[in-house]
C-alpha positions as CSV (number, residue, x, y, z in Angstrom):
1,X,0.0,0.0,0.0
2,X,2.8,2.6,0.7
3,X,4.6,1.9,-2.7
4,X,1.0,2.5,-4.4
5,X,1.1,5.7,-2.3
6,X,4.4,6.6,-3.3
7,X,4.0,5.8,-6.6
8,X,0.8,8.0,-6.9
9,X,2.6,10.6,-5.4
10,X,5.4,10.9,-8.0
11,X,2.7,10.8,-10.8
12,X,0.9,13.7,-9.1
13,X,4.2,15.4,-8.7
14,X,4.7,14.9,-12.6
15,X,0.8,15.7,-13.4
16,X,0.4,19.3,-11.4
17,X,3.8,20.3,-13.5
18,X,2.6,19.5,-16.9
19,X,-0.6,20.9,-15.7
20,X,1.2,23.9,-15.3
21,X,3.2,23.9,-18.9
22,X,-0.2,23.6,-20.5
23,X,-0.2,27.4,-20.2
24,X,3.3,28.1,-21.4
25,X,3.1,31.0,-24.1
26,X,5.1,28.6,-26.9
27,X,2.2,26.2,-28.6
28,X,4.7,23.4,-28.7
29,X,5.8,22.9,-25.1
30,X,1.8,23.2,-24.3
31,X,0.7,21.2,-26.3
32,X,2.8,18.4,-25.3
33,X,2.2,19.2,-21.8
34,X,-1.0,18.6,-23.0
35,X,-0.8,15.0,-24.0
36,X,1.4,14.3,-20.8
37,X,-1.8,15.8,-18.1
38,X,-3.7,12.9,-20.5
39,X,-1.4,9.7,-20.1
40,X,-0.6,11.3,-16.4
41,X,-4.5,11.0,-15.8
42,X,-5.2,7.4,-17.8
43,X,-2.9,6.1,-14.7
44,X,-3.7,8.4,-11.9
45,X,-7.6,7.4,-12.0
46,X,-7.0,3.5,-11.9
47,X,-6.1,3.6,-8.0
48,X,-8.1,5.3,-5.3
49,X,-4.9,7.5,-3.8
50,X,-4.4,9.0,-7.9
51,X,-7.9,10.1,-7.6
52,X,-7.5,11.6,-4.1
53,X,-4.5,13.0,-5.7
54,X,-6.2,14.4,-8.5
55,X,-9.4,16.0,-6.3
56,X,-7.0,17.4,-4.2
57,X,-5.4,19.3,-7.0
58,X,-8.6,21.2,-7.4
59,X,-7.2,23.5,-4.8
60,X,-3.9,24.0,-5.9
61,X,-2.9,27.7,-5.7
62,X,-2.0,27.4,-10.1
63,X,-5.5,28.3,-12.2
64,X,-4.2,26.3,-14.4
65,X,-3.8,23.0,-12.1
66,X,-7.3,23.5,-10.6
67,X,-8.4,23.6,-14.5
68,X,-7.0,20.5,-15.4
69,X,-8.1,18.8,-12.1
70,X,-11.5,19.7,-12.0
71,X,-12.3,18.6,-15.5
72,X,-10.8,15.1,-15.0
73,X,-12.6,15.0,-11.2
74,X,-15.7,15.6,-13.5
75,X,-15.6,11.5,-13.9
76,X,-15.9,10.8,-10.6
77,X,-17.1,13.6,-8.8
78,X,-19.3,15.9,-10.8
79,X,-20.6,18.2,-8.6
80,X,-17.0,19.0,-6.9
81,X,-15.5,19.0,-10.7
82,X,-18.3,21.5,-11.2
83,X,-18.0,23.7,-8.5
84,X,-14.3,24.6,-9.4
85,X,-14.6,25.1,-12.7
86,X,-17.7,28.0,-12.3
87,X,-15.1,29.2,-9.7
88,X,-12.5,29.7,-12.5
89,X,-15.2,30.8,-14.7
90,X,-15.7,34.1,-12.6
91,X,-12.3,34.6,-12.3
């Protein structure tokens, strides 16, 4: 159980800072960001501590984090994936 910990823990690590390149200003290095949030989040929801992980990353101080978060905490929690991105909607 703590190696699955761990392990989630590094792929959050990895997620929240590709999360944050999607925003970079050169297309290239977003967009490839881009497809590393994707294949980050294809393994982080197949255990119960990547989708902790994930929720939790709703309320990460980056806009740009909480975006990416919220719309992949839309598949298992709707209403929370919901709520965050209305909140970054008004910002």
């Amino acid at each position: 159980m703590r190696d699955s910990a761990a392990a989630a823990a590094a792929l959050l690590a990895k997620y929240r800072e590709a999360a944050e390149r999607t925003a970079d200003p050169e297309v290239a290095v977003a967009m490839t960001a881009s497809l590393e949030v994707h294949a980050l989040f294809k393994q982080l929801r197949e255990s119960a501590e990547g989708r902790a992980g994930i929720s939790a990353l709703t309320l990460d101080a980056n806009p740009q984090v909480r975006r990416w978060a919220a719309t992949h905490t839309l598949m298992w929690n709707r209403d929370a994936g919901r709520a965050t991105l209305r909140e970054l909607n008004r910002m």
